[in-house]
GUROFI-91177 format. One record per residue (C-alpha): residue number from 0; residue in three letters; z, y, x. Coordinates in Angstrom, 3 decimals. Each point is the difference from the previous one (the first is absolute). Example, Ala and Ser with C-alpha at 12.3 -4.5 7.8 and 13.67 -1.06 7.14 Angstrom:
<nodes>
lodren | sevex | Z | Y | X
0 | ala | 7.800 | -4.500 | 12.300
1 | ser | -0.660 | 3.440 | 1.370
</nodes>
This chain:
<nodes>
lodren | sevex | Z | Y | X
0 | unk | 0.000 | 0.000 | 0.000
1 | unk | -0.773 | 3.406 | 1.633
2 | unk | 2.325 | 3.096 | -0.138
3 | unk | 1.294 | 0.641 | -3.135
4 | unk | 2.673 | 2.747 | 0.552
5 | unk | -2.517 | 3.035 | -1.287
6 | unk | -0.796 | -2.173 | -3.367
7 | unk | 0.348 | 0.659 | -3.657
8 | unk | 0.560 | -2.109 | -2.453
9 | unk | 0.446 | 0.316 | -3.762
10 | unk | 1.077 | -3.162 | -2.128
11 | unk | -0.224 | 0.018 | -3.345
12 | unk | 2.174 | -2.512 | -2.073
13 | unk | -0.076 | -1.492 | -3.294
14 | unk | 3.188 | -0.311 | -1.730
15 | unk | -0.888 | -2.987 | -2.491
16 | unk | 0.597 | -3.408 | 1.842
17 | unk | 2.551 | 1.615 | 2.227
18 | unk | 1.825 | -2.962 | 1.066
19 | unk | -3.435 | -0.558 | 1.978
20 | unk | -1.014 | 3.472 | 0.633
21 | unk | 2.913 | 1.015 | 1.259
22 | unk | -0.212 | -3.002 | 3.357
23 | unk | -3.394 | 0.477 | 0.603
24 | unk | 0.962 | 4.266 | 0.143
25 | unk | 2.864 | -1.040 | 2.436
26 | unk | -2.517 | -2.264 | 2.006
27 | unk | -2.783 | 2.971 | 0.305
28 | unk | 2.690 | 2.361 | 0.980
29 | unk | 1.473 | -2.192 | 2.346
30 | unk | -3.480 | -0.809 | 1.715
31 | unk | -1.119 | 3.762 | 0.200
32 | unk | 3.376 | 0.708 | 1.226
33 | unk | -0.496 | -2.808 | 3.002
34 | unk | -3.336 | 0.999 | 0.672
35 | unk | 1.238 | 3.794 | 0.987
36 | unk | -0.607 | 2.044 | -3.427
37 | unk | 2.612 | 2.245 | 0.417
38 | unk | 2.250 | -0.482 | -3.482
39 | unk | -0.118 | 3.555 | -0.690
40 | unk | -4.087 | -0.129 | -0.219
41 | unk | 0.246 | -2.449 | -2.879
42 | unk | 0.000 | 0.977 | -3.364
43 | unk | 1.003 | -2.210 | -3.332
44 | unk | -0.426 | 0.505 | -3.714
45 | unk | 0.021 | -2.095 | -2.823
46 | unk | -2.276 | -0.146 | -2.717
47 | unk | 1.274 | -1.727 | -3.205
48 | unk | -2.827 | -3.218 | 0.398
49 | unk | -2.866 | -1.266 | 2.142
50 | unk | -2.685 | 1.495 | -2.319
51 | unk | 1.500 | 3.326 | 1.124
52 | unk | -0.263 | -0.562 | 3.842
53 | unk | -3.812 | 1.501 | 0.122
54 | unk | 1.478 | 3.120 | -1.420
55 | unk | 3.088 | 0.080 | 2.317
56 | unk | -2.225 | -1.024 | 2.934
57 | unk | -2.589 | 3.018 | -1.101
58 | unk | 3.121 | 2.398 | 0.023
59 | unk | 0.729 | -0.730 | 3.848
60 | unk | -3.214 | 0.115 | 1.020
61 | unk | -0.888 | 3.288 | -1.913
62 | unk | 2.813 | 1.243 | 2.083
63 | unk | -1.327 | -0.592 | 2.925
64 | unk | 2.878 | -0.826 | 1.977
65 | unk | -0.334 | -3.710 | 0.467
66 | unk | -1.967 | -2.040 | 2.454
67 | unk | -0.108 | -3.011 | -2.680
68 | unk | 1.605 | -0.739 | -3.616
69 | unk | 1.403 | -3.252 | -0.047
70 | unk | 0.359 | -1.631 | -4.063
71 | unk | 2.619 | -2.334 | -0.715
72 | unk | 0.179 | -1.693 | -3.267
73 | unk | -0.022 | -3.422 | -1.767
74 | unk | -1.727 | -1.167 | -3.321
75 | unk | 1.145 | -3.404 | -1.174
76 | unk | -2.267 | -1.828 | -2.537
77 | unk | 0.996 | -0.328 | -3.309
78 | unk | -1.583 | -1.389 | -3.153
79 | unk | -2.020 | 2.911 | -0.831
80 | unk | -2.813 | 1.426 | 2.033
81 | unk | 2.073 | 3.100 | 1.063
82 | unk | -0.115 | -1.628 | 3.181
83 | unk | -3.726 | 0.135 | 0.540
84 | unk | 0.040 | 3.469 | -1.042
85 | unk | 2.671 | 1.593 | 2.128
86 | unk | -1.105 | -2.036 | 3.144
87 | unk | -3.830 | 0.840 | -0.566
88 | unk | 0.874 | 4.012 | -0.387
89 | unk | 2.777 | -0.141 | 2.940
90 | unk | -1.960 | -1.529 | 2.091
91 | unk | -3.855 | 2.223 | -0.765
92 | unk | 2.387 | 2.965 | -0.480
93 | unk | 2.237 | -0.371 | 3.704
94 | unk | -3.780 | -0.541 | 1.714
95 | unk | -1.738 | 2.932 | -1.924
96 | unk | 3.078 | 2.071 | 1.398
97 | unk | -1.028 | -1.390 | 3.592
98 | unk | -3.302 | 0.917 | 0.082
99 | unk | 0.291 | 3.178 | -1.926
100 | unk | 2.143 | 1.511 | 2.537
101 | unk | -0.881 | -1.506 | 3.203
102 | unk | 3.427 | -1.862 | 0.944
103 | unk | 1.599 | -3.554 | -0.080
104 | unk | 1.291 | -0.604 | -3.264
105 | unk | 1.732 | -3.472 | 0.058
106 | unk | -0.200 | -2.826 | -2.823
107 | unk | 3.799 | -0.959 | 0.273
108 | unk | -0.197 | -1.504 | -3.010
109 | unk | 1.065 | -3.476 | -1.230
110 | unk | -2.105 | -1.766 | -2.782
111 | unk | 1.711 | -3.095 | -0.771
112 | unk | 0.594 | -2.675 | -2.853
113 | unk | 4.190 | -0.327 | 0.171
114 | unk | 2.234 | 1.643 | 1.092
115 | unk | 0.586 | -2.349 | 2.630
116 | unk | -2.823 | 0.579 | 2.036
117 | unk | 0.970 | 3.057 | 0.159
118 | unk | 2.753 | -0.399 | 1.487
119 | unk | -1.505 | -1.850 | 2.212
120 | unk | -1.917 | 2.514 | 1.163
121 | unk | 2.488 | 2.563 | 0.002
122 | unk | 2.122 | -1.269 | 2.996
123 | unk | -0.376 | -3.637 | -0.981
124 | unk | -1.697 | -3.071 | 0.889
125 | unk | -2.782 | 1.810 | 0.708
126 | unk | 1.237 | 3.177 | 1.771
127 | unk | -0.129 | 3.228 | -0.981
128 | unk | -3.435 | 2.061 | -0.945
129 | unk | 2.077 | 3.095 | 0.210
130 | unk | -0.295 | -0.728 | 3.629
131 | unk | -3.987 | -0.741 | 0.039
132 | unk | -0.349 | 2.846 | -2.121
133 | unk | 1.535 | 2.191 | 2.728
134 | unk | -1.867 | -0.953 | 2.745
135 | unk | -3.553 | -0.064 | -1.567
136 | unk | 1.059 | 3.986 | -0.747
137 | unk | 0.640 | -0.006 | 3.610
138 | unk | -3.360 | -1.388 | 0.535
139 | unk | -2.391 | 1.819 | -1.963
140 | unk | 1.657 | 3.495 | 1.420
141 | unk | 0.005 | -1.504 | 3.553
142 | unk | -4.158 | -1.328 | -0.806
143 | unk | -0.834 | 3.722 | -1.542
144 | unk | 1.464 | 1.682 | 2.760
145 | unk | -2.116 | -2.240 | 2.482
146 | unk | -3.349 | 0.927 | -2.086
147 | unk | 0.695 | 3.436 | -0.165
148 | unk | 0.670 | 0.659 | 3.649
</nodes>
């Protein structure tokens, strides 16, 4: 990972599903922290549900403070198609941010069928995508700075 001491970094945070949101925050924190991102350069609000993270994501990058957004949510399926719907816009809506505005804008987002899985993805079995989600922020900003200079 190169230098991040000089980075930016705004996370936005669904609050539905926080028993998983709320690991996979502590993991991305934890991650920027340990790669150098000096605490007091990252920035975290909470938006009530993952179909508003494009919105919350827009809002820090609209700023124009951040080097990257990072979103953290989690949609379970149910037995209604809610699911499809909230996953389909989160997911066109955190990319359209992205490309609108020129900066990483991170899919921290858990689709899953139980709730077990994702916990299991949440610091479980299967790590923590708080953690990835962190470090392909660090990335992208680290791969546009490279193409820029």
């Amino acid at each position: 990972m190169p230098d991040a001491s000089n980075v930016a970094i705004g996370i936005v945070v669904s609050e539905w599903n926080s028993e998983v949101t709320g690991p996979l925050l502590d993991g991305a924190l934890n991650t920027l922290v340990k790669h150098g991102v000096n605490p007091e350069n990252i920035w975290v609000e909470n938006v009530p549900g993952t179909f508003e993270l494009p919105l919350g994501a827009k809002y820090f990058a609209e700023d124009g403070d951040v080097d990257a957004v990072i979103c953290i949510g989690c949609v379970i399926q149910g037995e209604t198609p809610h699911f499809d719907f909230v996953c389909d816009a989160a997911a066109n809506g955190i990319m359209r941010v992205g490309l609108d505005y020129g900066i990483p804008v991170i899919f921290g987002v858990l689709t899953t069928l139980t709730q077990e899985q994702a916990l299991d993805r949440a610091g479980g079995k299967h790590g923590n995508k708080g953690i990835e989600a962190a470090v392909t922020a660090l990335r992208m900003i680290r791969l546009g700075d490279e193409l820029a200079s």
